[in-house]
Each structure stands twice: as C-alpha cells, then as structure tokens.
N, C-alpha and C positions, 0 to 999 in steps of 0.2 A: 504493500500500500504506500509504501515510503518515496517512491515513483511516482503514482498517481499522484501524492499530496504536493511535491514538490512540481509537478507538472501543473497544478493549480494554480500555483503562487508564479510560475515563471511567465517571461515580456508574451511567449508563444500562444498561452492562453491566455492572454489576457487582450491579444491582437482578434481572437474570435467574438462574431457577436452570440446571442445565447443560446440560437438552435443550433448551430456549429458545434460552440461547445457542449452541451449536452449529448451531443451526436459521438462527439469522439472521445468525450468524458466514459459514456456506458460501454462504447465499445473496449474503452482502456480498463473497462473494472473485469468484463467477459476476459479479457484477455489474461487477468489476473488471474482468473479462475472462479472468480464467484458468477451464477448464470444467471444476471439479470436478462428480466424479460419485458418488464415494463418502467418505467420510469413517469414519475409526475412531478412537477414542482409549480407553482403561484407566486408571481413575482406584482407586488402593488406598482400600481403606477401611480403618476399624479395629472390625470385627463380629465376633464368633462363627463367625458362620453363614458371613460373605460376604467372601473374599479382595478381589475390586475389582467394581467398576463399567463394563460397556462399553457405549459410546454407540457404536451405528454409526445415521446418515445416509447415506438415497441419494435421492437428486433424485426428486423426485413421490412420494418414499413417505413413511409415517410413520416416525418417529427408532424406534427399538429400545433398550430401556435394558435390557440384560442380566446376573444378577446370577451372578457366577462363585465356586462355593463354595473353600474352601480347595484341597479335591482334588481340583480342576479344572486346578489347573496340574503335573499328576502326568500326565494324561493323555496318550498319544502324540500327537496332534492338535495338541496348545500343542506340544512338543517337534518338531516338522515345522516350526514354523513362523516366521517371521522376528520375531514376538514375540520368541520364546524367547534368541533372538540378543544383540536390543535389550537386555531385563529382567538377561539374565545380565549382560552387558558387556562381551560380545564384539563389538559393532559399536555405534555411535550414528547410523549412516545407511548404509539400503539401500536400491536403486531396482533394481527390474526393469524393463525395456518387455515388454510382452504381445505386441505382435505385430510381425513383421516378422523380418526376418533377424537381430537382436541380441536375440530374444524371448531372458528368461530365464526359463524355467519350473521350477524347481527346487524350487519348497514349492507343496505343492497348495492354498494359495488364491489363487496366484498363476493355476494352472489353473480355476480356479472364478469366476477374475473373469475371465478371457480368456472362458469360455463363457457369461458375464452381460453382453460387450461392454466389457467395458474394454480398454484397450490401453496404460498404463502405470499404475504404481505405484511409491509410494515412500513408507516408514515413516522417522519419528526416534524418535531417545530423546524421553522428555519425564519432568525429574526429579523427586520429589515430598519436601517433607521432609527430612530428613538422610539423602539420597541415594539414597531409594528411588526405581528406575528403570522408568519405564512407557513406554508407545510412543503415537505418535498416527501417523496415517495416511492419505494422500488417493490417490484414484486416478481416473484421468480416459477418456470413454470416446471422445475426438475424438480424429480420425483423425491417426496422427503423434507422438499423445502430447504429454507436456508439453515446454515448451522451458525449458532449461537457465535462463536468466529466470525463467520463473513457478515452477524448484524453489527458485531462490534467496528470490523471494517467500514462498513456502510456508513455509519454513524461517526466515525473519526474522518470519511469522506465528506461529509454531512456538515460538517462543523466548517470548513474550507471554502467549499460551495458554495454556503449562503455567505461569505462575506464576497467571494468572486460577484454571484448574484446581487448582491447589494450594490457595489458598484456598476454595472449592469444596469439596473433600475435607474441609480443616479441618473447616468447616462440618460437611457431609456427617458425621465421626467425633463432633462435639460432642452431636448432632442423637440419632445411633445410640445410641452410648455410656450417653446419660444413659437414654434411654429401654429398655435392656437393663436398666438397673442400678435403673430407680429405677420402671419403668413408662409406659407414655404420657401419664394425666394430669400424675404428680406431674413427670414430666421436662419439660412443658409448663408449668409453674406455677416451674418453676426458670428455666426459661429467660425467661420473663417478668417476672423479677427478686423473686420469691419463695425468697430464701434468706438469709433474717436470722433468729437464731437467737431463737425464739420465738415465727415469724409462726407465722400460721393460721387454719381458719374452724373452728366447731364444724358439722358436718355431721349428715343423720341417713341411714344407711346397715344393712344389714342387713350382717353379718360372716359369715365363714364359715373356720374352723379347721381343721388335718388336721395331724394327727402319726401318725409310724410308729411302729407297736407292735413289740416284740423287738429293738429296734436292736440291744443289746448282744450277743444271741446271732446276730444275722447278722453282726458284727463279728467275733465269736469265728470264726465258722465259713469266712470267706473273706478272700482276698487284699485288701488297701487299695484296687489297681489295679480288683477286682468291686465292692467295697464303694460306689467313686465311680462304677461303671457302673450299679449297682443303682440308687442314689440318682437318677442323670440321668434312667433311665427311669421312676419312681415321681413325680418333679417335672414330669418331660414329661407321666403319664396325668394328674395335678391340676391341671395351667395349663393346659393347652390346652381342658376345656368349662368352666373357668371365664371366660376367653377370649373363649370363644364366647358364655357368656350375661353377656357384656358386665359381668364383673367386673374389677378392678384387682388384681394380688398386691401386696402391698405389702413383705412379705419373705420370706424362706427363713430360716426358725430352726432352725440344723442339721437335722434332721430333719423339722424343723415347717414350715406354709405360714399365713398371715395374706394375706385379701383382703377386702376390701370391694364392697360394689353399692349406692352409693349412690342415694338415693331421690331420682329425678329428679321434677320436677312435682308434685312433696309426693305419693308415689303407695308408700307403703313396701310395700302386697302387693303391687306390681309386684317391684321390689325382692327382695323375698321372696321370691316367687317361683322368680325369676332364680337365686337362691341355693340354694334348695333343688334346681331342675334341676341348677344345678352338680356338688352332691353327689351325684345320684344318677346322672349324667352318669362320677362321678369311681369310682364304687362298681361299676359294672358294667365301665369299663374296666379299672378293677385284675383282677374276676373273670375277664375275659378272658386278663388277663395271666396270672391263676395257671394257668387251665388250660393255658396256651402254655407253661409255664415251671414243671414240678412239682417241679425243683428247688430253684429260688428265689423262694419265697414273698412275697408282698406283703400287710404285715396294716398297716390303719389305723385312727384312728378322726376322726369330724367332728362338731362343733359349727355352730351353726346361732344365731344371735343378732340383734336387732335393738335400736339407739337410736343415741342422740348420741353424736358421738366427735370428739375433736379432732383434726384433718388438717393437719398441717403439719411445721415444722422444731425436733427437738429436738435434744439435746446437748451438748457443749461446744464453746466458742469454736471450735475447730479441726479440729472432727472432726463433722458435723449428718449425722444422719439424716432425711429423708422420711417420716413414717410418722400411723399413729392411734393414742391415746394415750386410756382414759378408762374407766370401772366395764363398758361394754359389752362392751368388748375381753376383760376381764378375766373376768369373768364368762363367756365364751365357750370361753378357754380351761381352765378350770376344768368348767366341764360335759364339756366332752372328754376330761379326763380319768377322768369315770365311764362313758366305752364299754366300756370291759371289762369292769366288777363289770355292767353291765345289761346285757352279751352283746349292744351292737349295736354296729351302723360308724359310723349317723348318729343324735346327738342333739341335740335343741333347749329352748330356755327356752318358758318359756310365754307369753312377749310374743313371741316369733316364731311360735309356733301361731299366736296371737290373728291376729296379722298375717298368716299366711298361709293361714289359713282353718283353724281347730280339726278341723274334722270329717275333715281328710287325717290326722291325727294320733292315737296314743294315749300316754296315760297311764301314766308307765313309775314311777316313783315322785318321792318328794320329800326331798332333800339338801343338806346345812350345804352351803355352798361354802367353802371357805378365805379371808379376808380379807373376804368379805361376811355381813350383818347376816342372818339370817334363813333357811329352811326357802324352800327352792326348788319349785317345780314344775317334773318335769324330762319330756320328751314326745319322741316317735320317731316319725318319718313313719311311715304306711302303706305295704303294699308294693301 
C-alpha cells in the first residue's frame, strides 16, 4: 500500500483531474491485490445548481460522474441509505458482507449490489473542508469478500484520498464559482491571470440589451419572495438562447441583462446574426411565458448594437469587475430605452442593420441619444 499512498501524494496525481484519478487509483489497489469491484465517492461542491459530485467506478465499465442537485438529498432513496449515516455523523465506518450467513442486507443498495454480484461492502466518512462530511466506498465481488487486511488497506487509502479529493473540490468550486458569477470566457481569462485592474483587449463584438418594462408596478403588486421568482424566471427565458447562440452575459443590472457575441474570425454579421436570433429567441419565449402565466406578465424591451468595446477589468483597487466598457455599450443601452415610445420589444442602431443585412430591417425613426453627439438612425427587425 506504501506505493499506492505515496502515488497519492506525488506532482503525477495530482496532474489528474478526478475520474482519471479514481480510474487509475482502483486499478492501482486490483493491482495490489485486493479485488475491488466497485468504487463510490461524493465530492460537495459549491454550485447553485449542484449539491456534490458522484464518481462511481466498476471494473470494465466507464467511470459515471453524476451531478446531485440540492434536493436530491431530501429524497427517501439518500435517507435509506448508509450515505445518509456517514454525511449526518452518525457513523464514520460501515461494512456489510452480501452474502453468506453474516449477509447484512438492511439498505437497499446493499440489495442491488448483492444482485450485480458483489459480496461485501464497506463505506467511510471522507471529510471535506471545515468538516463537511462525504463518504467514499468500495465493494468487492470475490468470493468471501474482503479480509479484514485489505479493509484496513482501504481505509489507510481512504484517509489520503479524501485530502487529494479535497483539493479537487477546491479546484472543482474555484472552477464553478467564477464561471456562475463572471461567465465562461471572462472566468477563463481570470483564471489565466487576467485580473489586474485595468487589463484588457479592445474587442469588436455585437451587444445585445434587455430591460424589464413596469418593474415598479410588478413590485407594487407582489410579494419580495414573487418578485425574486419572477425575476429568476425572466433571467432564465434571456440567458438561456443567448447561451445557445453562443453569446457571453456579462451582467445582470437589477433588472437589466448586458451580453456580448463577439466577432470571431473578423466575421461581425456572423456575430450579428447570432445576436439578433438571440432576441428573437428571447421574444417569443417570454410570449410563451405570458400566455402560461396571464397573471404575471413579462414586458421587455432589446437593443441590438455592434462595435469596439473594451473587455476586461475595471474598478477599484478592491472591489474589479469583469465586464465591456465603451460608446457601443452605451449607445445600446440608450436605444432601449426608446422600445416603448416606438411600441417595439427589439431595436437596433443602424450599424447593426448594416451588419446584419438592412433588408431584414425597417426604419423606425431617428433620435438625440443622451450623452451622444448626433440624430441616430434607429431600425427594428422584421417579423
């Protein structure tokens, strides 16, 4: 085991991410001699979306990386089961044998690995953090089961593991976190040592804006607790086919959304393009929404923009933002705000017609912007 343990601790594993290691961790214990068959381990995470991480391995198959939402561990199925034990802190080691006369069958995975062929089992704690408690798990399908030897093996494995897995998770939450909060490019450009206050590239990207119309009368009219359920669902129909056509958000302004699509391969009606599906992606799911929901109305409006914009880190010393910054932006948000006097959802400047082909477009009028020089041309897709 002295092998395996030190193979734990060395640069080599520590270079794999965690189905790797666990792949060549089990293979390295079979090797040793003792016959795992199955492996589990729960690794928390720190997501929205996703309480922990489960890696189960079984010999000749592919690893299973399964992601268990928050109210997954509400479910009777976890509360059956000797997880539940573990994570509470009512035990830190349990072993069933499967079969034979000392068979303990008492939580039904224990019944589900007896009729997949195993014939012992046994889970630990494994701690993560400041003391948040997961389990890992091996079970074996030779005949006999395992000997009191290879649980002790297991278990000095065990102890090793979960500090590997711990950092792992770090990772794993640094990984997630950034990219909830900041997006997938910009949380990759952070993590790549892009966060000194000031960095940035000037990029050329088509923009795309969306504010709720009536906030204050949907405030007036419902609970704080509807207010931020409305809100989730109105940010859930605009990120998600922005998403899709392969835009970035880059923030949530109370009510308002800021994304980009920047112009890959110098190609800005691609771009364009991309942006106006978006909207009109975003425009028909709201309408869906209203008809589901004639209670709670969903009114928005969108801007549509194309140029240069600054992409990187502003702020002060201690406090930076992520974001675009520059007359495009600006100018974007200002045309949005004449969707209501021109009675539409989606408008655009006339350099993103240009760029995305005029003739999808009409001519809706022309407006002072606030803070810019000049008599706009302002234009609304086609329907």
């Amino acid at each position: 085991m002295k092998d395996i343990l030190n193979w734990l601790s060395s640069p080599s594993s520590r270079a794999l991410e965690s189905k790797e290691l666990i792949e060549t961790l089990n293979q390295k214990i079979i090797e040793a001699g003792i016959p795992v068959w199955r492996f589990f381990t729960s690794i928390p995470t720190m997501h929205p979306e996703v309480m922990v991480r489960s890696l189960i391995w079984t010999r000749g198959e592919e690893t299973q990386v399964v992601l268990i939402p928050h109210d997954g561990l509400q479910q009777q199925q976890y509360k059956d089961s000797p997880i539940f034990l573990i994570r509470e802190g009512a035990r830190d080691f349990i072993r069933c044998k499967l079969v034979g006369p000392d068979a303990d069958l008492s939580y039904p995975i224990c019944v589900d690995l007896r009729e997949k062929g195993g014939t012992d089992y046994c889970i630990f704690v494994s701690v993560f953090g400041t003391n948040i408690r997961s389990a890992i798990s091996w079970t074996t399908d030779a005949p006999g089961g395992f000997t009191d030897e290879q649980i002790e093996s297991l278990n000095s494995i065990r102890s090793v593991l979960s500090l590997r897995l711990d950092l792992e998770s770090r990772k794993f939450a640094v990984n997630e976190l950034l990219e909830v909060y900041l997006g997938p490019n910009a949380s990759k450009r952070v993590l790549s040592g892009e966060f000194m206050r000031g960095t940035g590239e000037t990029i050329y990207a088509a923009i795309l804006c969306a504010d709720l119309r009536d906030f204050s009368s949907l405030s007036e009219n419902n609970s704080p607790k509807r207010i931020v359920e409305v809100l989730d669902h109105y940010f859930e129909l605009t990120a998600q086919p922005i998403q899709e056509e392969k835009g970035e958000i880059l923030k949530f302004i109370g009510d308002a959304i800021l994304a980009v699509f920047p112009a890959e391969e110098n190609d800005p009606h691609k771009a364009c393009l991309a942006a106006l599906n978006a909207a009109r992606k975003i425009q028909n799911s709201v309408t869906q929404w209203n008809a589901e929901h004639p209670e709670t109305q969903i009114h928005l409006g969108m801007a549509l923009n194309v140029g240069d914009v600054v992409y990187g880190n502003v702020g002060a010393k201690d406090r930076l933002d992520f974001t675009v910054i520059g007359n495009a932006v600006n100018q974007a948000f200002r045309v949005e705000s004449l969707c209501k006097d021109f009675g539409k959802n989606i408008l655009t400047t006339e350099e993103f017609a240009n760029k995305a082909g005029k003739e999808n477009f009409e001519f809706v009028g022309a407006r002072n912007l606030k803070g810019i020089t000049g008599e706009r041309n302002i234009y609304s897709p086609l329907k």
